[in-house]
N, C-alpha and C positions, 0 to 999 in steps of 0.2 A: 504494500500500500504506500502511498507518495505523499511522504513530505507530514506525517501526523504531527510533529509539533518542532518549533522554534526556540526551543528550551534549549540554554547553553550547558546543561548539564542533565545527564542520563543516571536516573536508580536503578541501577538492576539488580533484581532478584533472584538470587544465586539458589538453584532449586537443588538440594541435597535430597542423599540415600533415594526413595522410590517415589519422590514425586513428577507427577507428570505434568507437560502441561495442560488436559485437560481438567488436573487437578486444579491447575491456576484458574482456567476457566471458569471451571465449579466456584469454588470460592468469591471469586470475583461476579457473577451472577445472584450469586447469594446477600452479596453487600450490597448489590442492585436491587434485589428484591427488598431489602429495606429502606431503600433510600427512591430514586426518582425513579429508577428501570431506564437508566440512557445508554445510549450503544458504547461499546469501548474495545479496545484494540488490546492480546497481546501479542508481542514481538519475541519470536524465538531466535534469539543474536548466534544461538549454539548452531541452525541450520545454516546460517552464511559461513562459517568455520566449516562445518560437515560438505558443503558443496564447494568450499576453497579447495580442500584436503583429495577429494572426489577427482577436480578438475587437475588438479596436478599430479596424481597419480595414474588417469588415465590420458591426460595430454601435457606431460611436462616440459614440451618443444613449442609451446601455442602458449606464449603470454595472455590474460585475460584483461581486455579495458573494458571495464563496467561500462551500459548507459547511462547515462545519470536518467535520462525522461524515463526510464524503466521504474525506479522507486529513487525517488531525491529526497529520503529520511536522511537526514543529518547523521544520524547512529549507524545507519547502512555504510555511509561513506568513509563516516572513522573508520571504522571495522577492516571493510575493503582497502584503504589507505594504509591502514599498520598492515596489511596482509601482501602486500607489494603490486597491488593490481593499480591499470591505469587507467584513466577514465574517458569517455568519450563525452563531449558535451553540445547539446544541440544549439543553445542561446546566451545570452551573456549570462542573466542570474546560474545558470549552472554553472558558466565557468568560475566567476563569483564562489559560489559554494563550495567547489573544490580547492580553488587557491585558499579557502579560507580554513581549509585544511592542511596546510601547508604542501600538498601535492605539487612536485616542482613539474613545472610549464613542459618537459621535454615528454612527458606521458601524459600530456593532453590531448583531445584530437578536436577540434571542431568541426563537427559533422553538418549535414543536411544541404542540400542541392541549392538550394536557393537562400541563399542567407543574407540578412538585414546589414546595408554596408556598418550601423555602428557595432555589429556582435565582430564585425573583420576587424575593424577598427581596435576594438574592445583586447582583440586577442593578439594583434600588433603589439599593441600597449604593453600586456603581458607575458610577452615573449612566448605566445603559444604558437607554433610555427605548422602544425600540424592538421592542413585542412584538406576536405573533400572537395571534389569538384566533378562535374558529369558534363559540362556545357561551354561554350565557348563565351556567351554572356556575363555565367560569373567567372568564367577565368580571366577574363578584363576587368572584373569587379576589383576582384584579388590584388591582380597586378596594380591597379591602382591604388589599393588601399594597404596593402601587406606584398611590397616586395621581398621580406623575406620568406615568403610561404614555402613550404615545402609540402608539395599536393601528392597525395592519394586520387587517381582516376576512379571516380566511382564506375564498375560494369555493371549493368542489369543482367537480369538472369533469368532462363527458364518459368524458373517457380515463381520469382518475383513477379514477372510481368502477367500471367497468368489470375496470380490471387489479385492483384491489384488493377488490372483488366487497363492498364495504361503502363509505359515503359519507365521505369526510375532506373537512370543511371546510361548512360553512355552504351551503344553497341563497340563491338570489337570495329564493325567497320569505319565508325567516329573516329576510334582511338588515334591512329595516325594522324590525322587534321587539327584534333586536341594537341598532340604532342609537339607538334610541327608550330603550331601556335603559343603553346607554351614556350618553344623556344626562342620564336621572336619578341615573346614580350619580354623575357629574362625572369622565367618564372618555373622554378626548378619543380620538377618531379620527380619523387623519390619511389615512387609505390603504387600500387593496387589495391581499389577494396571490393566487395563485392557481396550481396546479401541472399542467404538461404530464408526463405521466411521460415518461425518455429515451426507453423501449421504445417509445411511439407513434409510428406512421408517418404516420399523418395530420397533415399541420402546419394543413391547414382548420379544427382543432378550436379552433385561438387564437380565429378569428372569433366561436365564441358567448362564449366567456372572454371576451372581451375587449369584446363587447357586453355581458357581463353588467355586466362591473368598470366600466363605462360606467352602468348605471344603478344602482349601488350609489354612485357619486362624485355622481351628482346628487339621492340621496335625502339620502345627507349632504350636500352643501352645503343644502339644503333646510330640515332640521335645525340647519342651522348651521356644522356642524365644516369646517375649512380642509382640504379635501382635497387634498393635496400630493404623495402617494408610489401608484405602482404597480407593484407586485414579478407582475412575469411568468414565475417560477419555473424551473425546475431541468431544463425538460426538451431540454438543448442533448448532444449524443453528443461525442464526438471529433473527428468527421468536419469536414472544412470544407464537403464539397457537404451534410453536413445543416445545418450553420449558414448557409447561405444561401440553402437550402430557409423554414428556418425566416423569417429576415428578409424573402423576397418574399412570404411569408403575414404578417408583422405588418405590415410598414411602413403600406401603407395605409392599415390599421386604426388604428395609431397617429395614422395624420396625421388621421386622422376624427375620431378619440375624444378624444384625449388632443396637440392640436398642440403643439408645441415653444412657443409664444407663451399657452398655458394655463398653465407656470408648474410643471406636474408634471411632477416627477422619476422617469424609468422606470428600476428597474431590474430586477436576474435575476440567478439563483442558480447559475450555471454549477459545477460540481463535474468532474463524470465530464470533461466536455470540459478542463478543466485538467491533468487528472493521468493521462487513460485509458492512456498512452504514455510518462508518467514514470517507471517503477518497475517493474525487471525481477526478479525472484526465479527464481535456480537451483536444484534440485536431484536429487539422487543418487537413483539406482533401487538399492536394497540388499536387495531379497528380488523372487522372480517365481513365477508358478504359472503350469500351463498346464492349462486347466478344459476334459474333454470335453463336447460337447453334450448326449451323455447320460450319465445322472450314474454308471448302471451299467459303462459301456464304459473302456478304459484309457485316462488321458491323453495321448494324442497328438498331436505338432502335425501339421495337419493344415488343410485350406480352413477348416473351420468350427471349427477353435480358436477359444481365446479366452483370452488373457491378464490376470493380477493380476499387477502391480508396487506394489513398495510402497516406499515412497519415506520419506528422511530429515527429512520433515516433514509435519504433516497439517492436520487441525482442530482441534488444540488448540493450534496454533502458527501461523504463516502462511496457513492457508485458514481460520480462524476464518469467517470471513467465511460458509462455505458453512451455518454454525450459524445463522448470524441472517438466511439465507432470499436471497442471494446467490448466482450464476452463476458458478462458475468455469471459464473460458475454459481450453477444449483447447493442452498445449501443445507446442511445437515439441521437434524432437528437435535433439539434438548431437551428434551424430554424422560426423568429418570425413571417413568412408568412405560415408558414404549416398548411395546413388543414386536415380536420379528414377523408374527402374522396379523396386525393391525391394515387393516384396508388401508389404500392410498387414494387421493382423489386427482383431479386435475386441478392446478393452485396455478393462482399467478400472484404476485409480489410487487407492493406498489410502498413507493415512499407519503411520506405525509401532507405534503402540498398541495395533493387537492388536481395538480395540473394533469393535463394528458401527456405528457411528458416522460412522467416522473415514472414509469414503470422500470421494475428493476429487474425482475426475470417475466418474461411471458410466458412460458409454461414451463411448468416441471410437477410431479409426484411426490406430492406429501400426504402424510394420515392427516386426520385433521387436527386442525390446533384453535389455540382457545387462544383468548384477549391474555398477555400476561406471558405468553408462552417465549421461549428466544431461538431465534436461527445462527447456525453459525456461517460464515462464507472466507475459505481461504481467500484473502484481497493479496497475495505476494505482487501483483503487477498491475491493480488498479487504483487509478489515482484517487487522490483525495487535496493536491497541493494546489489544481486550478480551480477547484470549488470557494477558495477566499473573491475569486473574480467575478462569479458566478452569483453568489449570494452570500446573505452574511450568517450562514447559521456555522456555528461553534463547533470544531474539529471532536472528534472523541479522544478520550485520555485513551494513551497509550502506556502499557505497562509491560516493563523489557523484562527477558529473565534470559537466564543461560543456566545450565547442566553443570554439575561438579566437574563431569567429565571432558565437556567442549572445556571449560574455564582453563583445566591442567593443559589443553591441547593447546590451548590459544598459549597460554605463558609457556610450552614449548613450543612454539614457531617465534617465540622473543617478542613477543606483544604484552605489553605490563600495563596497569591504570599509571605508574608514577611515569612513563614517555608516550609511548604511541597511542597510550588511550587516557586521554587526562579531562576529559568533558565526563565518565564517567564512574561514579559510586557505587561499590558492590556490599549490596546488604543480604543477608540471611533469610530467605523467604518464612514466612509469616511472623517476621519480629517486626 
């Protein structure tokens, strides 16, 4: 979930011996049921360590630069920052957020096709040298604004162009014109990037990618430019059997194209797989309908019911996300009398605003639930940080914990609260 609060300093609740988080959850519900019942967030910091630990065991040749627009919690970014990952950032306040991490400038990237001359500007200023480009238009931007850039050609790809039903990124047959142009204006290229979206199931798609970004490094070196870097993009899930789906389709490829003894540095934009599992958000069912099939008949429940809940938080608050074209994942129920054969109906999920808008899942199967009751919905990769633009309703408290056991693993990988993590306080869960 992105960006739940602006707190300069983080409590985390250090969970010993056998508890779990959804014992935090429990507990924390419970404190709701006596008080207002508002939705609230917790953050498991010990999954960003368990999916660091993951990704460098099964791709330890593939640097990881987090997205920042993926989840921009301030806590996310410590974390990933003491962990030696580097970041990619789409607009100025990200890059902002990260320099204010001390994140030095040479592991920044400034992404997106089309970028606002003061975000170029922005990253001039900050010695961040490391931008994308797909275009001849902003590659004059660039050149005007940041001659010291040092550009990544974005290539589109198969699966990209496909999900996205329009081309992001430069074909193979642009790239020479690109390149040739870059050269007249004095505008160095160092690298390739290129994007698998997560939804893709096919990992064979790397092979033309990554022949392409193969003959795009030897037109540059051709022309001249030291081509050094190759960004293999964003499209890693949560999963571990997909990350190493994925690594038996590049390896090879790698070793062909791009060998470890060529000098180039691969890396990849991992997001979702970081955080898909970090950040749980509860809340409250506080109004319900029950909608007959047909629209003239009485509402009764019945097989072919079908339920409206409406819940203490929507899209203008926590499912922002489902505005700017975003999945929100069906969520579990909490319910400690629920049983395994309790009938399910057809639900749909609305936030409290009243607008036509505001719906937060359109269908999905749940028993039925009562006013009072809570959902839970893993948010690892929905936002909540443009909803301050949006409207003014009040973020949910978020409350961090980590595992005795990630805790030992982070202070062996050399992460301590007294240097790499100094924003945060580690207390003894339920003191």
């Amino acid at each position: 979930m992105k960006g739940f609060t602006d707190e300069p300093n983080y409590v985390v609740e250090l969970l010993d011996g056998g508890t779990t988080l959804e014992d935090v959850i429990d507990s924390h519900i419970y404190e709701q049921a006596l008080a207002e019942k508002s939705a609230f967030v917790v953050a498991n910091l010990g999954a960003l360590m368990q999916q660091h630990v993951l990704w460098q065991s099964t791709l330890p040749l593939v640097r990881p630069f987090y997205p920042v627009k993926c989840n921009g919690s301030p806590a996310v970014i410590e974390i990933l920052a003491a962990l030696g990952a580097g970041f990619v950032c789409a607009n100025k306040a990200e890059i902002s957020l990260v320099l204010n991490h001390d994140v030095p400038p040479e592991n920044i990237i400034l992404s997106g096709v089309c970028k606002q001359l003061s975000h170029i500007k922005h990253a001039a200023k900050n010695g961040i040298n490391y931008l994308v480009c797909d275009n001849e238009a902003e590659l004059c931007k660039i050149a005007r604004a940041h001659p010291n850039a040092r550009l990544l050609l974005q290539l589109s790809t198969e699966a990209q162009t496909e999900e996205a039903n329009m081309a992001f990124g430069c074909s193979l047959k642009s790239c020479r014109h690109l390149l040739e142009t870059a050269k007249e204006l004095g505008v160095d290229v160092v690298g390739v990037a290129f994007l698998v979206p997560t939804s893709c199931k096919d990992s064979q798609v790397y092979t033309h990618a990554l022949s392409d970004a193969r003959c795009v490094f030897d037109m540059g070196e051709e022309l001249g430019f030291n081509m050094e870097i190759l960004d293999i993009g964003s499209g890693f899930s949560g999963s571990e059997f997909q990350l190493k789906q994925v690594h038996a389709a590049i390896r090879p490829l790698l070793e062909a194209y791009f060998p470890v003894t060529s000098g180039v540095r691969v890396i990849a934009e991992p997001g979702t797989f970081y955080v898909s599992s970090s950040f749980t958000l509860a809340v409250n069912v506080i109004g319900k309908k029950v909608v007959a099939s047909d629209l003239h008949a009485e509402p009764t429940l019945n097989d072919d019911s079908e339920f409206l809940y409406y819940l203490n938080d929507g899209v203008y608050g926590s499912f922002v996300g489902k505005l700017l074209g975003n999945t929100i994942p069906s969520p579990t129920v909490h319910k400690m009398s629920l049983t395994a054969d309790e009938p399910v109906f057809s639900s749909s999920l609305w936030g409290p605003s009243c607008d036509t808008l505001d719906q937060v899942v359109e269908h999905c199967l749940l028993p039925e639930l009562t006013v009072g009751d809570w959902l839970i919905f893993n948010m690892g990769t929905s936002g909540q940080e443009e909803s301050a633009a949006i409207s003014n309703s009040d973020k949910p408290p978020v409350y961090y914990t980590i595992s005795t056991g990630d805790w030992f693993e982070m202070q062996e990988a050399g992460i301590s609260l007294d240097t790499t993590m100094k924003n945060f306080s580690l207390i003894q869960y339920g003191l």
